[in-house]
N, C-alpha and C positions, 0 to 999 in steps of 0.2 A: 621400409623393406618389404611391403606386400608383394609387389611383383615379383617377388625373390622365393615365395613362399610356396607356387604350386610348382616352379621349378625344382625345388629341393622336393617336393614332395614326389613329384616322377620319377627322383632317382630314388627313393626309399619305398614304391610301393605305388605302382600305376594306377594301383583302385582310389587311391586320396584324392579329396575332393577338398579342397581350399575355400572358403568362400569368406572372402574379406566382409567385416562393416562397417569400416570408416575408408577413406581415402588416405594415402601418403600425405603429409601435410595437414592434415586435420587434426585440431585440440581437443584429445579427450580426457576426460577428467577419470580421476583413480577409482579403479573396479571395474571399468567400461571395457566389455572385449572388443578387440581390435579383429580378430578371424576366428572363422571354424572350421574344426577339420573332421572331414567325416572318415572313415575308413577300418580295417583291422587294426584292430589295436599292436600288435605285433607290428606294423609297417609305420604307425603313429610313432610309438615309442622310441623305433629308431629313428623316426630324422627329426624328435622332439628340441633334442641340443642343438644339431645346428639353425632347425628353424630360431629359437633362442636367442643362438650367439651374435646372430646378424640382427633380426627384429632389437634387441637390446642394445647391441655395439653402434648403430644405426640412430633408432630411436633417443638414443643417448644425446649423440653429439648433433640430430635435429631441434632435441629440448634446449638443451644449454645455448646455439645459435639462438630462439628463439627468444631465452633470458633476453640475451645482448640485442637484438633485436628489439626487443620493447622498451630498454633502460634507454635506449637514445632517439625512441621517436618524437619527432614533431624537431629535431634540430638538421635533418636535411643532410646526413653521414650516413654512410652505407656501410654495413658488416662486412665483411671479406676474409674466406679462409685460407690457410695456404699451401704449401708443399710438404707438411709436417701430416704424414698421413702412413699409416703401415702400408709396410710393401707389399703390391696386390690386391690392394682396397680403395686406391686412391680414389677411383671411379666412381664407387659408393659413396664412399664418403662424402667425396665433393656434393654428391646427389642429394645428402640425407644435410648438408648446410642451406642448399637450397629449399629443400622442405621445413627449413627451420626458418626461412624468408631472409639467408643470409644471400652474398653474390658470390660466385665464385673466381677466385686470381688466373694466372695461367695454369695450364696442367700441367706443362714440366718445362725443361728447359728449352723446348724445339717453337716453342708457338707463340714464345716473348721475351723480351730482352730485359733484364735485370742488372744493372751495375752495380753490383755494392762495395761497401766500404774497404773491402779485401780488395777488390780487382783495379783501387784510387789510390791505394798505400805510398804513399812516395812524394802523391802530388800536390800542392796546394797554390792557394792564387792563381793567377794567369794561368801558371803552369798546368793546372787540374783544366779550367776550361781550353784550353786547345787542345789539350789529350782528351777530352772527353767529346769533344767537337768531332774527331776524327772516329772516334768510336760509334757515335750517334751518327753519322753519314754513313760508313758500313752497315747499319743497323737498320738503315731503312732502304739501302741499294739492299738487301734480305729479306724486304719486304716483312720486318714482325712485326708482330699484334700489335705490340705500343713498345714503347722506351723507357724504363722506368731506372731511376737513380736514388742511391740510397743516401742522406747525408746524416754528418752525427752534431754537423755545428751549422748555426746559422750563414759563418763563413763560409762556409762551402755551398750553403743553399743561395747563395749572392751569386757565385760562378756559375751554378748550376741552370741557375734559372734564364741564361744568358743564351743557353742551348736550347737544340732542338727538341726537348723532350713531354713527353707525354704526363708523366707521373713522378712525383718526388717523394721519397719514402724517409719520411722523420723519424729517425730513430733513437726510443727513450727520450724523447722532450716532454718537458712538463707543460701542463694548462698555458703556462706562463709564454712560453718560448713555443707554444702552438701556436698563440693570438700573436704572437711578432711574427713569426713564418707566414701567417694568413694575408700580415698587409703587406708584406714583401713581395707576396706572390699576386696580391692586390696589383700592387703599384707599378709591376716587373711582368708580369708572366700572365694575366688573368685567365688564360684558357688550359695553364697548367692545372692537373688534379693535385694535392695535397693528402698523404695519407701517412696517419699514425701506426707507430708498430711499437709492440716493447713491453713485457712486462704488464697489458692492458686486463682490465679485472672486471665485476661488475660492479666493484666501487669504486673504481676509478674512471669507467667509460664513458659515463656522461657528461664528467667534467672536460673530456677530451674530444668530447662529439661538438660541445657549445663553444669552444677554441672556435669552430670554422671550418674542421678538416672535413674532407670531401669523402672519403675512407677511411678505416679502422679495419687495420689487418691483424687478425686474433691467430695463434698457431694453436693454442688449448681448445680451441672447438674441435679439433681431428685428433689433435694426440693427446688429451687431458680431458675429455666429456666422461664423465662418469656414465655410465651405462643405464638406461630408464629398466627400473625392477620389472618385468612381463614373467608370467609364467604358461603351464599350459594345465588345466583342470580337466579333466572328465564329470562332465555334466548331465550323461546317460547311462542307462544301461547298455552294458556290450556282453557279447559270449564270444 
């Protein structure tokens, strides 16, 4: 949230002088100031909350990314956040996953296509792959970003995989029924991506990164990151 910081402070008091010391993205360790603010106390104090609420609401859900981030390195799975983000901060937020060295999904619903399990209700066998066949041809005469399909059973990842599609979203499968997905999409699909979603933890994510999957789409890094403690001290004398 640095760059967010002398903006808020123009609107509380023109004289404020911000001067960050670390970058967005940088690990600092607890006590370490992150900015200073020079100015009348009187213009500090009010925009001390909001500088606060964002540096904290921010730095939050970039730490917790960066948890899950390091619990599955070295197995070759990418973090991914998702559409679960307060209304009006999406932007940010998406921001502060990628300062936490996660990737970011689509931004909403205009810039990629997501099929889930709601929009297949009805269909199964053949019958799911030629409705979704016909879905996936509109979807790319629309030219979106990628194709992504959500399945809940391996049966449906068989149809699925038959299609044109970019991304296949495993939903709540275990370790177990990861490593069957991986060789199915092995032996079927290999340019397909593979990504997990569901209930994912950081005791559970590395058992789901060594599955095979290609992605790990987390929804608690935007709407559940506990918020990083920052406060603001006076460390001179002022009149």
């Amino acid at each position: 949230g640095q760059p967010l910081l002398p903006m808020i402070g123009k609107a509380y008091g023109a004289g404020l002088n911000v001067r960050g010391s670390c970058e967005d993205g940088q690990r600092r360790n607890a006590g370490a100031c992150v900015s200073a603010i020079d100015g009348l106390m009187v213009d500090i104090l009010a925009a001390e909350r909001v500088m606060l609420n964002f540096l904290c609401h921010l730095s939050g859900i970039a730490t917790l990314t960066a948890r899950f981030v390091d619990a599955v390195e070295g197995t070759g799975a990418k973090i991914y956040d998702t559409r679960k983000t307060i209304p009006g901060l999406r932007g940010l937020a998406k921001y502060a996953v990628r300062c936490g060295g996660g990737c970011c999904h689509r931004i909403g619903l205009y810039d990629a296509v997501l099929i889930k399990d709601n929009h297949l209700f009805g269909y199964e066998g053949a019958a799911l792959r030629r409705h979704l066949e016909g879905v996936v041809k509109r979807a790319r005469q629309e030219e979106a970003g990628f194709v992504e399909v959500e399945v809940d059973t391996l049966e449906q990842l068989e149809q699925v995989l038959a299609c044109d599609v970019d991304i296949v979203l495993l939903d709540n499968m275990g370790p177990d029924a990861l490593r069957r997905a991986v060789a199915m999409r092995d032996d079927a699909a290999a340019g397909v991506q593979l990504e997990a979603s569901g209930g994912v933890d950081l005791d559970s994510v590395r058992a789901i990164a060594e599955a095979g999957v290609d992605r790990i789409a987390i929804g608690a890094l935007t709407h559940s990151a506990p918020v990083l403690d920052l406060g603001l001290d006076v460390t001179a004398e002022y009149e």
